[in-house]
Structures are given as structure tokens and as C-alpha cells.
C-alpha positions in Angstrom: -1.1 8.0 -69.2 2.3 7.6 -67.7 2.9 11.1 -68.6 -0.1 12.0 -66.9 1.4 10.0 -63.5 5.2 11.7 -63.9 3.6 15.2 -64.0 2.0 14.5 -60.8 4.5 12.6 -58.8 6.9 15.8 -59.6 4.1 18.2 -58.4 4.3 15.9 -54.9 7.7 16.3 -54.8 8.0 19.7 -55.2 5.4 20.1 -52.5 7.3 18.6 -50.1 10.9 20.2 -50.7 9.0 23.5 -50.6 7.1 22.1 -47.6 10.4 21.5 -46.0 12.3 24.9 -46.7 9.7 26.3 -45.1 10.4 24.4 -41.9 13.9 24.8 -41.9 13.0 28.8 -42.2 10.7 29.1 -39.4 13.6 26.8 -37.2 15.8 28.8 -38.3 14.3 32.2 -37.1 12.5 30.8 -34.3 16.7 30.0 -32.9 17.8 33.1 -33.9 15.3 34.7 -31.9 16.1 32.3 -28.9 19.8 33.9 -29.5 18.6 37.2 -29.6 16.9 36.4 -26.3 19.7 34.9 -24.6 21.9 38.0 -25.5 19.8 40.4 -23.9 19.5 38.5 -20.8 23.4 38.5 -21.0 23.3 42.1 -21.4 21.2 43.1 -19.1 22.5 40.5 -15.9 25.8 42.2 -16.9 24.3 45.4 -16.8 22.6 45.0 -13.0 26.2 43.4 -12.1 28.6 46.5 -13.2 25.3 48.8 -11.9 25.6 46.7 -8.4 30.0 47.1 -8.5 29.9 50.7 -8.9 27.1 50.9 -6.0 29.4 49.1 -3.5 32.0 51.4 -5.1 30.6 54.5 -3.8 28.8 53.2 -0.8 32.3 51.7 0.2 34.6 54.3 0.2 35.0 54.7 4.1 34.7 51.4 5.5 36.6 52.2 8.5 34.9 53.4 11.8 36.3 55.8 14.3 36.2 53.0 16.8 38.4 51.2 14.3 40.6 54.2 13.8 41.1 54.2 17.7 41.9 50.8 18.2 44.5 51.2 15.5 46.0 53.6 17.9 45.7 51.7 20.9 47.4 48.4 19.8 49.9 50.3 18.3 50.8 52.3 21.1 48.8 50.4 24.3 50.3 52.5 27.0 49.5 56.1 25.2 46.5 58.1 25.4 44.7 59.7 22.5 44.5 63.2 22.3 43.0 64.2 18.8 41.6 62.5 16.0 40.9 64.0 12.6 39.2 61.9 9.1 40.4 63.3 6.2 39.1 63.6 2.4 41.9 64.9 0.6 42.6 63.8 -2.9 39.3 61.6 -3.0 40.3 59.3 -0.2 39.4 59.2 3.2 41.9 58.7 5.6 42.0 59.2 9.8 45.1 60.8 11.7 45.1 59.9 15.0 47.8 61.6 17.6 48.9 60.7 21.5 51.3 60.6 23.9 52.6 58.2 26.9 54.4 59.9 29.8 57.8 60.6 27.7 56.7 60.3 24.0 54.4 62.0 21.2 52.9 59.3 18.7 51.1 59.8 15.4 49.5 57.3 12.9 48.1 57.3 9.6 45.3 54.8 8.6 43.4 54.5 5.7 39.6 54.8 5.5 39.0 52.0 3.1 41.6 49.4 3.8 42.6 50.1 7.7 45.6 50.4 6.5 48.1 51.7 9.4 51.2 54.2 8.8 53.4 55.6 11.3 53.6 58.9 10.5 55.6 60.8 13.6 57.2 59.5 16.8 59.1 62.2 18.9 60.0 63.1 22.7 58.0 65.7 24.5 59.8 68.7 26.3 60.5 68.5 29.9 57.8 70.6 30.9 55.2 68.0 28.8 56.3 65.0 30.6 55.0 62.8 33.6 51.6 63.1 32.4 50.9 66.6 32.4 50.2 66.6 28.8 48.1 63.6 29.2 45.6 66.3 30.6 44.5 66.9 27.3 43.3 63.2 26.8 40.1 62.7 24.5 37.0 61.1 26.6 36.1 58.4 24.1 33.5 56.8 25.1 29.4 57.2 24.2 30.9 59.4 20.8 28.5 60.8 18.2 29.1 58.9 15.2 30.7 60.4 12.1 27.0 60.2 10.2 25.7 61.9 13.6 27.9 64.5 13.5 27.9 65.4 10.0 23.7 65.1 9.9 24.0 68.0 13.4 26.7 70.2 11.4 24.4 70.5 8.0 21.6 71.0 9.4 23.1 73.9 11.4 24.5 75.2 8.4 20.9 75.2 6.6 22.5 73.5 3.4 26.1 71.8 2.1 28.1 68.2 3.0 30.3 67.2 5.5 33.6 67.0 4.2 36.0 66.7 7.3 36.0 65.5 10.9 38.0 66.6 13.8 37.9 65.0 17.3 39.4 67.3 19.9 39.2 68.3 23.6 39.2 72.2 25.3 38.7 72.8 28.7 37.4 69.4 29.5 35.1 69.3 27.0 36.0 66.5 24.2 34.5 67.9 20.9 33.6 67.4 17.0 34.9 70.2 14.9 32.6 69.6 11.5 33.8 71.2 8.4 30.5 71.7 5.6 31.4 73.3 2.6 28.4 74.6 0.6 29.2 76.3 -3.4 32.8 77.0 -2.0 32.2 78.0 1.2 33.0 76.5 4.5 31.6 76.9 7.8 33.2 75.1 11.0 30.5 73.8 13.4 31.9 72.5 16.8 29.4 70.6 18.7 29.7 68.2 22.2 31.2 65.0 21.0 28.5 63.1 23.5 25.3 65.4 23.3 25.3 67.3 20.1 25.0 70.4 21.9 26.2 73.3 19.7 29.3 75.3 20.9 30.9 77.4 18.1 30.1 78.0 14.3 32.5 80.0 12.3 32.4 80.7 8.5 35.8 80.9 6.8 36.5 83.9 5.1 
């Protein structure tokens, strides 16, 4: 009889170990799925983060206005008038050049489209027959300017296809003017416009 009893107490016990292996198991995958979880949410908020950098990246690379690029100029050189303006993409990087002049000097300055960076590039006397304002003449107008997007949207869509690549403010008889370059499967086409209304003046392909 007591042999009867020690068989089954030892069947009990073996119930419950078994009983409690197979909780530990289930705990067990039940936190490595909890891990497996928490690693992919890690992955993929890493994921929207590095897709997010390299957004702001490439929608950053000019942060630099033209009105920037002109008051650059004008605090460098407060008593000088501007009299062209080109932005730049060589090597990757955009980057303005802005030039003027007072009554007895010719100024130039670098600035960087991405950090407004400011470099003085040139500083030189004007001849005798360029001084007393009568190269000033050739001043920019400077207000009520088509924007850089502006001008680059008119220039393609003259050109039927290709991407703005460089901008150059100037003035000619009067007349203060965008000078577009769009390059399209290696070829480029110059579209001067008005700087204020748009209006078409020139478009020349480049051999």
C-alpha cells in the first residue's frame, strides 16, 4: 500500500516540474518575442531618422537667398553699388559672387550658399575714366526680383526640358536681367529673361 502512495506522489511531482518547464518556455519565447519587437521598432525609428537627415540633406543645400547674398554685399561695402550677381554650382556646392563698385573702388565677395559664409575675393581701384560714378551707371535695380525658383521654373520651361544649373544677375541698357543656364543630356542653352517680369529677351544654345 505505501508503495502504491510513493508511485503516485512521484507521478504528482513530475506533473508539476513538467508543468513548470513548460511555463518557463512559453516566458521565455513570449520575451524573446517582446525583444524581437523592440528591435524592429529600433530599426525602423532609426531608419525614418537617417531617411529624414539625408532629406534635409538634399533639400538644404542652398539655404542662402539672393536677398541674403545682397545684404552680404551691402554691409560689407555700405557705400558701393551692386553691379552683377552670379550663384554658382561648381564642384557640388552652391556658392553666389557678388561684384560693385563705390566712386573710386571695384569690390568683389564670395559667399557660400549653405553657410553664408562671406569671402573677399577682389578689391581694386577703377581707371580714371570709371570714377566719379560713371561706372555706377551700370548699377543692378534690385528690387521686386524674380526669385531663383522663378527664374529657373521660366528658363526650363522655355527650353521644353533640362535643370537650372546657374544664375546670373546682370544689367544692359537699362534693363537689369536673369541670364539662366539649363543644361539638358550635355547641352546648355542660356535663357535671358527681365529680372522683374519674366519677359523673354535672348536664348542661345552653346555649341
Amino acid at each position: 500500500m505505501k508503495n502504491k502512495y510513493l508511485l503516485v506522489g512521484i507521478s504528482m511531482l513530475s506533473i508539476s516540474l513538467l508543468a513548470g518547464c513548460s511555463g518557463n518556455d512559453m516566458s521565455s519565447d513570449q520575451s524573446t518575442s517582446q525583444t524581437q519587437s523592440t528591435s524592429s521598432s529600433i530599426s525602423q525609428s532609426t531608419s525614418a531618422t537617417e531617411t529624414s537627415d539625408t532629406a534635409s540633406q538634399e533639400n538644404g543645400k542652398r539655404t542662402v537667398s539672393v536677398e541674403d547674398a545682397i545684404k552680404a554685399f551691402q554691409d560689407t561695402y555700405p557705400d558701393a553699388d551692386i553691379t552683377s550677381l552670379e550663384l554658382d554650382t561648381s564642384f557640388g556646392k552652391y556658392f553666389y559672387k557678388v561684384e560693385g563698385l563705390d566712386d573710386s573702388k571695384e569690390y568683389e565677395i564670395r559667399v557660400d550658399g549653405e553657410t553664408k559664409k562671406i569671402e573677399k575675393e577682389r578689391e581694386e581701384s577703377l581707371d580714371d575714366d570709371e570714377k566719379n560714378g560713371e561706372k555706377r551707371k551700370d548699377k543692378l535695380a534690385l528690387t521686386d526680383l524674380l526669385s531663383i525658383e522663378k527664374a529657373a521654373s521660366i528658363a526650363e520651361k522655355e527650353v521644353g526640358s533640362g535643370q537650372a544649373t546657374d544664375w546670373d544677375l546682370d544689367q544692359e541698357l537699362g534693363t537689369t536681367y536673369w541670364e539662366v543656364t539649363v543644361e539638358d543630356n550635355g547641352t546648355e542653352t542660356n535663357v535671358k529673361m527681365d529680372a522683374r517680369t519674366g519677359e523673354i529677351l535672348e536664348k542661345e544654345v552653346d555649341d
